[in-house]
C-alpha distance (Angstrom), angle and dihedral (degrees) to the residues before:
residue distance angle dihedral
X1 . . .
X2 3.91 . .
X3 3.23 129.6 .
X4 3.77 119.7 -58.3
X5 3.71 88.7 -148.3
X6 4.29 122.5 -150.6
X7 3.48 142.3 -29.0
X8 4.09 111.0 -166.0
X9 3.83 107.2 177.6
X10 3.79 104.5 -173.9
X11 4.06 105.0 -145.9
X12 3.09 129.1 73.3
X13 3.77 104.4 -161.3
X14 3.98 126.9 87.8
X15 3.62 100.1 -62.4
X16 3.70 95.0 48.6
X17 3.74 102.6 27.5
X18 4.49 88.7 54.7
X19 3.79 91.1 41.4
X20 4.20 89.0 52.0
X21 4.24 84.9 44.6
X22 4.41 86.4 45.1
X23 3.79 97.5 53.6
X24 3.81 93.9 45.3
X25 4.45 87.4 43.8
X26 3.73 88.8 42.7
X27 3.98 98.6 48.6
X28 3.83 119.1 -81.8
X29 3.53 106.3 146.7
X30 3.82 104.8 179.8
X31 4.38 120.8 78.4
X32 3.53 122.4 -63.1
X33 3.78 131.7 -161.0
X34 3.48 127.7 -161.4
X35 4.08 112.7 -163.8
X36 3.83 119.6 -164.8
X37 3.69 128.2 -173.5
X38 3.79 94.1 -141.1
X39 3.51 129.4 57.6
X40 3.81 100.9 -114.5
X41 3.41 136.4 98.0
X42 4.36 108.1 -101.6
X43 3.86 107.5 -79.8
X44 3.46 143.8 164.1
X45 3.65 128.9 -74.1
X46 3.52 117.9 -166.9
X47 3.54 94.5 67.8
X48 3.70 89.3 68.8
X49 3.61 105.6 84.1
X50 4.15 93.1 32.2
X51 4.24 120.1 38.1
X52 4.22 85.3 14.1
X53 3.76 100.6 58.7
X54 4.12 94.2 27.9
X55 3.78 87.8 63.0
X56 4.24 116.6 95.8
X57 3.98 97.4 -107.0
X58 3.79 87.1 -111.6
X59 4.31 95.5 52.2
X60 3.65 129.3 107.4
X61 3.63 113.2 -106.3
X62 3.95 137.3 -148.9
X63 4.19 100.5 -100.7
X64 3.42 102.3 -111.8
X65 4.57 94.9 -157.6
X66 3.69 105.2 109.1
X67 3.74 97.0 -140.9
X68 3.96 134.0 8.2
X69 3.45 118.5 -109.8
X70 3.51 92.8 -99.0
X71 3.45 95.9 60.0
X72 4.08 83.1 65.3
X73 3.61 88.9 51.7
X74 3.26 96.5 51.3
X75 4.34 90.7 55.1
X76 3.63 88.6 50.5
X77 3.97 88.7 -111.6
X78 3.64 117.2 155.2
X79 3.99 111.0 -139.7
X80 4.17 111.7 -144.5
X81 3.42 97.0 -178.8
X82 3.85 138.5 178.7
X83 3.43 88.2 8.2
X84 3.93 106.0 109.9
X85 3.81 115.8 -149.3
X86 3.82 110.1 -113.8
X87 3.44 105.8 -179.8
X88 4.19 142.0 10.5
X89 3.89 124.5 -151.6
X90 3.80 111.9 -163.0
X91 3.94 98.5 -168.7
X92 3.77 95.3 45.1
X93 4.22 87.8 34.9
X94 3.58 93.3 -141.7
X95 3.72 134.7 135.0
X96 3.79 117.6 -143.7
X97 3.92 114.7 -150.0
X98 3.63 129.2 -156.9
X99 3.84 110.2 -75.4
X100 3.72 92.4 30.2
X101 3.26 113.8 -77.4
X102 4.10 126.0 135.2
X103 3.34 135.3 -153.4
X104 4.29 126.6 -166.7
X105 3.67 124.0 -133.0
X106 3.64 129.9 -169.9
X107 4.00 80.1 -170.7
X108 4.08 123.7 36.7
X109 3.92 114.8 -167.1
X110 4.11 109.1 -173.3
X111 4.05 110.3 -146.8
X112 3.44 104.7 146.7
X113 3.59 91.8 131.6
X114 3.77 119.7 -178.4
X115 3.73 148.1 -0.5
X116 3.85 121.6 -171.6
X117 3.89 121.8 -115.8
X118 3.64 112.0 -119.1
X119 4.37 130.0 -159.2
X120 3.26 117.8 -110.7
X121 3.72 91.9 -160.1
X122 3.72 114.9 128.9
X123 3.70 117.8 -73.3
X124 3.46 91.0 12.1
X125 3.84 83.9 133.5
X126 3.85 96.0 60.6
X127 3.79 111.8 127.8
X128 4.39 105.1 -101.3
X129 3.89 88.1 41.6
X130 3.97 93.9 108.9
X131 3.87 138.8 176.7
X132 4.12 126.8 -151.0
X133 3.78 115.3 -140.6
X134 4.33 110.5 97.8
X135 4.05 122.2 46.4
X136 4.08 91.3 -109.6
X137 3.55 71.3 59.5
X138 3.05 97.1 73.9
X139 3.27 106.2 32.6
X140 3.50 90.9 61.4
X141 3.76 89.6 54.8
X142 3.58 95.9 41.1
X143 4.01 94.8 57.7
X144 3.88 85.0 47.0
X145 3.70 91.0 59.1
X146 3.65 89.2 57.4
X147 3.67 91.0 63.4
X148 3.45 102.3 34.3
X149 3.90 134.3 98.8
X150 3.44 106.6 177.8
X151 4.31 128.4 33.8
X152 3.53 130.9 -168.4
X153 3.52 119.1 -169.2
X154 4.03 125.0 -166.1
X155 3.63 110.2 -148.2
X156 3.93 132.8 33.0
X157 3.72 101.2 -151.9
X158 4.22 118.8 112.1
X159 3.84 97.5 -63.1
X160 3.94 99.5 38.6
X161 3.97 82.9 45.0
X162 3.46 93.7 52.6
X163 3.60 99.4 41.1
X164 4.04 78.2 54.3
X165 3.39 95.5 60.4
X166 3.29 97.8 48.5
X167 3.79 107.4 45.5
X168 3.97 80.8 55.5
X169 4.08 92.8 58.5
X170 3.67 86.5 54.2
X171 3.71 89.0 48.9
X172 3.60 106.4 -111.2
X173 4.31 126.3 153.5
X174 4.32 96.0 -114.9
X175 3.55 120.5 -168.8
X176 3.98 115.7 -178.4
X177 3.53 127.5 -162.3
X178 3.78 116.8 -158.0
X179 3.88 116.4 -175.9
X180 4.00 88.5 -151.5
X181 3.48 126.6 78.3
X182 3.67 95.2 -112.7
X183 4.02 135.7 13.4
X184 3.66 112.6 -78.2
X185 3.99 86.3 -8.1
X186 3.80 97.1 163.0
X187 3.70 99.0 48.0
X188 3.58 91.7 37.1
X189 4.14 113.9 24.7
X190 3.65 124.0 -115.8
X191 3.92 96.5 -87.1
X192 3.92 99.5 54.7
X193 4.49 87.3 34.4
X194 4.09 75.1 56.3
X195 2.89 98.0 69.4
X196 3.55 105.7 40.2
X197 3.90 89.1 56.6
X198 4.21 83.0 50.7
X199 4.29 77.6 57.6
X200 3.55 92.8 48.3
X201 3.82 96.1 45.0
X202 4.28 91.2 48.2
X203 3.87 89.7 65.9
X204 3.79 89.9 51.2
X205 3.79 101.4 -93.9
X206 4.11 113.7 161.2
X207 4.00 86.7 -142.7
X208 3.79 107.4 -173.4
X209 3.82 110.2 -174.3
X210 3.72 135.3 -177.0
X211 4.28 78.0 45.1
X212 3.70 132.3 122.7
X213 3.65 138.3 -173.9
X214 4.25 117.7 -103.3
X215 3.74 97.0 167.1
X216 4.17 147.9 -3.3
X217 3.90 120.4 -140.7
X218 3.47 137.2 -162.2
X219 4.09 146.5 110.0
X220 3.52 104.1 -100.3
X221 3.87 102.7 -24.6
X222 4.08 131.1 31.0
X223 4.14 106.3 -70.6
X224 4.20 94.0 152.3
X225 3.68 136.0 41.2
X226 3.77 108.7 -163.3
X227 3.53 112.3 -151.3
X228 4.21 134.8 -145.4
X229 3.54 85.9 -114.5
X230 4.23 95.7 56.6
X231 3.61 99.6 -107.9
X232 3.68 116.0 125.6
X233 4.03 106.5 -147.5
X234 3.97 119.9 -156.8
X235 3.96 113.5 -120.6
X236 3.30 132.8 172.4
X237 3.82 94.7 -169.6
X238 4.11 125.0 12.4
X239 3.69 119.3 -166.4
X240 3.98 119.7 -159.5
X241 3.77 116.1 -133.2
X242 4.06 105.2 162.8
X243 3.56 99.9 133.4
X244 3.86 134.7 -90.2
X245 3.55 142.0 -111.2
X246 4.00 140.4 -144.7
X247 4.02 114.5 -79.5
X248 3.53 97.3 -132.0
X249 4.01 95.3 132.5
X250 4.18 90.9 113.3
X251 4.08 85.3 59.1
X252 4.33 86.1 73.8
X253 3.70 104.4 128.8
X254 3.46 102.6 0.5
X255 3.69 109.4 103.2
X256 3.79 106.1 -116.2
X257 3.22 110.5 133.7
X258 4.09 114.6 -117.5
X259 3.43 126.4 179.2
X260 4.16 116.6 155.2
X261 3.62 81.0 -16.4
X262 3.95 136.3 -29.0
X263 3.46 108.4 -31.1
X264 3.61 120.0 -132.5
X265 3.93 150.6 160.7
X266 3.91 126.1 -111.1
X267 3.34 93.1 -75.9
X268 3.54 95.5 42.6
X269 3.92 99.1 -104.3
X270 3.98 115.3 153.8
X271 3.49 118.6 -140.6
X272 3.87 80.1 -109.1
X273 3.86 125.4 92.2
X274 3.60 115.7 -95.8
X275 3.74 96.2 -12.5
X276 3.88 120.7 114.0
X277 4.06 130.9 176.9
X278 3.76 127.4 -151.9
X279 4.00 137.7 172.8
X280 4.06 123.5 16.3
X281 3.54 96.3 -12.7
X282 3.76 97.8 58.7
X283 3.33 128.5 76.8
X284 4.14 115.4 -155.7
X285 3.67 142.3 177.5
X286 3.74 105.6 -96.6
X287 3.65 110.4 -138.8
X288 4.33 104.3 -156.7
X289 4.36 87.9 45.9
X290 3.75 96.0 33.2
X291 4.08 87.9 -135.9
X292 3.79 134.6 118.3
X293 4.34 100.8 -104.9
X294 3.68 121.2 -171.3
X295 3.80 97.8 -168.4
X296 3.95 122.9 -168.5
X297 3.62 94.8 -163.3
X298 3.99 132.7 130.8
X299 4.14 94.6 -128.2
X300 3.28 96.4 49.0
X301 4.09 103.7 45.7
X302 4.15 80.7 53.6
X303 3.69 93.8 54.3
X304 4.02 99.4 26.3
X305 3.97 83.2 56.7
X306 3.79 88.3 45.5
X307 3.59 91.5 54.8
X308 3.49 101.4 39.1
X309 4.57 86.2 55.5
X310 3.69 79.4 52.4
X311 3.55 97.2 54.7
X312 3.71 87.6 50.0
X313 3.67 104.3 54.5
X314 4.71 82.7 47.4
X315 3.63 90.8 -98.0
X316 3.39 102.1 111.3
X317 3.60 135.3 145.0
X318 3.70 136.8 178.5
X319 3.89 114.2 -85.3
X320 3.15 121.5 -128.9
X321 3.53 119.5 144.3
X322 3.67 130.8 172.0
X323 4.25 100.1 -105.6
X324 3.76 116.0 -121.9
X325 3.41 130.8 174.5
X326 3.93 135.8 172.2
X327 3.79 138.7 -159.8
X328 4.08 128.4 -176.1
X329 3.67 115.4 -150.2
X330 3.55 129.0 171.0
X331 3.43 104.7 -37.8
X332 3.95 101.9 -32.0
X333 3.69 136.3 81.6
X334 3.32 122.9 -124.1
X335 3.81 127.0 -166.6
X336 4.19 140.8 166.4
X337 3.62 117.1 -160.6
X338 3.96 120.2 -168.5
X339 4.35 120.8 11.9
X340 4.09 120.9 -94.2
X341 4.04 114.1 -172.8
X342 3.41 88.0 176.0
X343 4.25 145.0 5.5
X344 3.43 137.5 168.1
X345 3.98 97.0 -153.5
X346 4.11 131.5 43.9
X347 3.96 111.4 -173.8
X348 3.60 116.1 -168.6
X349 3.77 124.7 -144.8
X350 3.57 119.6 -166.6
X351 3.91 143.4 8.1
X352 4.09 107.5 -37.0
X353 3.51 88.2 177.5
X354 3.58 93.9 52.7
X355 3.76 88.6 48.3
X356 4.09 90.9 -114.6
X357 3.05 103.4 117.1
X358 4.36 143.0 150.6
X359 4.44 111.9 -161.9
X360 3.70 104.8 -163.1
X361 4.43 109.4 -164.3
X362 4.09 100.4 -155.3
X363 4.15 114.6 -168.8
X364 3.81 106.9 -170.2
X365 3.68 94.8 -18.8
X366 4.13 88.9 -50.9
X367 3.88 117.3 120.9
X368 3.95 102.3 -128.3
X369 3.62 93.7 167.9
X370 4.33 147.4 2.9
X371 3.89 120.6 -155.2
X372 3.54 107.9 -160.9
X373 4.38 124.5 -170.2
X374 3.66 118.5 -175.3
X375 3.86 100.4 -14.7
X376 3.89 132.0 137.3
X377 3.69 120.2 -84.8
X378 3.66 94.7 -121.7
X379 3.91 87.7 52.1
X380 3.72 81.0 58.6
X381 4.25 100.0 45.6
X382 3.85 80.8 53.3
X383 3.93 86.0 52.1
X384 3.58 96.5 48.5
X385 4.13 88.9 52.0
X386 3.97 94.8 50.8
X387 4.00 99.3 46.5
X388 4.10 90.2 43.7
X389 3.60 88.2 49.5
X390 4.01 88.5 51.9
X391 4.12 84.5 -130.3
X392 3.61 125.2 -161.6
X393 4.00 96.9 -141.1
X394 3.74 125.8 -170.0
X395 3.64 106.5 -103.6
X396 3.77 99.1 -140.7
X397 4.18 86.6 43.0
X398 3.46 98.0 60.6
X399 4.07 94.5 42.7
X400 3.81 84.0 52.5
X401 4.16 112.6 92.3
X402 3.83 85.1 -159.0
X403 3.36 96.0 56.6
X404 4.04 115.1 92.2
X405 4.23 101.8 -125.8
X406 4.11 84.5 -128.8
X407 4.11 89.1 63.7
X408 3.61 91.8 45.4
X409 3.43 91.3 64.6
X410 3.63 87.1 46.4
X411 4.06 97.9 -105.1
């Protein structure tokens, strides 16, 4: 047999770090190379913005890296790492990495994931004005928080409300400013992003919504946030949480086709030769909502890079998963199961004001999607079975506590 040739998958984070570990489990013989922009071993995100920045700035914490390096060793894959990839050539099928160096594939997996979006506004480059994506992250933020008195954060969606929650366990003032109406208002509506600003406001939050940022002030480091409104709020630390967007600047010039991300089939083929794209970067035909997604989600860069190493070795298969995502905040659980772009009805089922609550997004009478805060995990099994089924629930059923989930989807 000859040789099978190279796999470089260029990420380094979950997505691109499990897909490198699948196609060596699931039979790829030939080198691979993972590339990763930082220069850490592949770890684990989510903690970042709960267990990292509750910890005193002096405390052990729970290593993040998913594996130790010899774990890489031992699947024969190659770590390239804190060496960003700047640039892609198709025809030559090489990858150029910062400081000049290339590398050839006979196989190209994209997972460079994310990069955060940062203000413009001025002084947002004042020392103290911070952003949460990367561990030295939040590091950087954590040993802030030791020092600090007073936070303002600028944005309420999952990281802002995260980075909420936890500044308040470590006992910090926290104002947040969220341009929308309500928390999390477009993925959510205004009634269910109601009542997660009512959750941010019971632990003492000073949420200010329908607010943006025009300016930071300060003598040598952030000391004022001013805000849309006028107001000039004292901080002693801000942190940055306005969204982010796919890290597809290395693609300039090279012919793969990006649009809202790197645009690929179901099984996460480019139009290009060789090259595939999986996790946040990617943006894919969704099979259950018939719409392009580009989904920034935990669950789905595991599985989307799974996919995508299957695709590679000529096992692939179309991906459609059922979309899940999570978020801890205070001391609640939140998570959405399944994807709604649009409804015409939200039912509510449960106790929002006791933060137990179920949010179920109906299109036509079809259940696209369930938000769930605070509720039992069998609740959310029963969830999971309704929304993959694409169920056509009884309204007044599913708001009722006393009805079983299975009858209000009519058995």
């Amino acid at each position: 047999m000859g040789d099978p040739g190279r796999v470089v998958v260029v990420g380094a984070s979950v997505c691109g770090a499990h897909a490198a570990e699948t196609l060596r489990d699931e039979g790829w013989e030939g080198e691979i190379v993972l590339v990763g922009a930082e220069g850490r071993l592949p770890y684990d995100r989510p903690p970042l913005s709960k267990a990292v920045l509750q910890a005193e700035a002096d405390a052990d914490v729970d290593d993040p890296t998913f594996n130790p390096a010899s774990a890489y060793e031992e699947k024969r894959i190659h770590l390239e790492l804190g060496r960003p990839a700047v640039a892609v050539d198709p025809r030559a099928r090489t990858v150029t990495l910062e400081g000049g160096r290339s590398i050839r594939y006979d196989h190209l997996l994209l997972a460079t994931g994310s990069r955060v979006r940062r203000l413009t506004v001025p002084g947002s480059d004042l020392p103290g004005v911070l952003y949460l994506r990367t561990y030295d992250d939040a590091m950087r933020l954590r040993a802030a928080i030791a020092g600090a008195r007073r936070a303002v954060v600028v944005g309420a969606g999952f990281i802002g409300s995260e980075v909420a929650s936890s500044c308040r366990s470590r006992g910090l003032d926290v104002t947040v400013l969220e341009a929308l109406p309500a928390p999390l208002a477009r993925a959510l509506g205004e009634e269910v992003g109601g009542y997660l600003g009512d959750l941010h406001r019971s632990h003492g939050v000073d949420l200010r919504l329908s607010t943006g940022v025009t300016a930071f002030r300060g003598s040598g480091r952030v000391e004022q946030v001013v805000a849309s409104d006028g107001r000039a709020l004292d901080a002693d630390l801000v942190v940055v949480g306005v969204g982010i967007e796919p890290e597809v600047s290395y693609l300039a010039g090279s012919g793969i086709a990006v649009d809202n991300g790197i645009v690929v089939d179901v099984q996460g083929r480019t139009g290009t030769p060789g090259v595939f794209a999986a996790g946040d970067c990617a943006n894919w035909p969704h099979p259950a909502s018939g719409r392009r997604l580009r989904v920034e989600h935990w669950e789905h860069a595991w599985y989307h890079g799974e996919a995508a190493a299957r695709s590679i070795l000529g096992k692939g298969e179309a991906y459609d998963p059922l979309l899940y995502f999570w978020s801890d905040q205070y001391d609640v659980e939140l998570q959405y199961i399944g994807h709604a772009a649009r409804w015409d009805r939200v039912v509510v089922r449960g106790r929002p004001s006791d933060f137990s609550f179920a949010a179920f997004y109906l299109d036509g009478g079809i259940l696209r999607a369930v938000m769930t805060v605070g509720r039992p995990e069998e609740e959310t099994e029963a969830v999971r079975e309704l929304v993959r089924a694409q169920a056509r629930p009884n309204p007044g059923a599913l708001a009722d506590e006393g009805t079983a989930l299975r009858d209000a989807a009519g058995g």
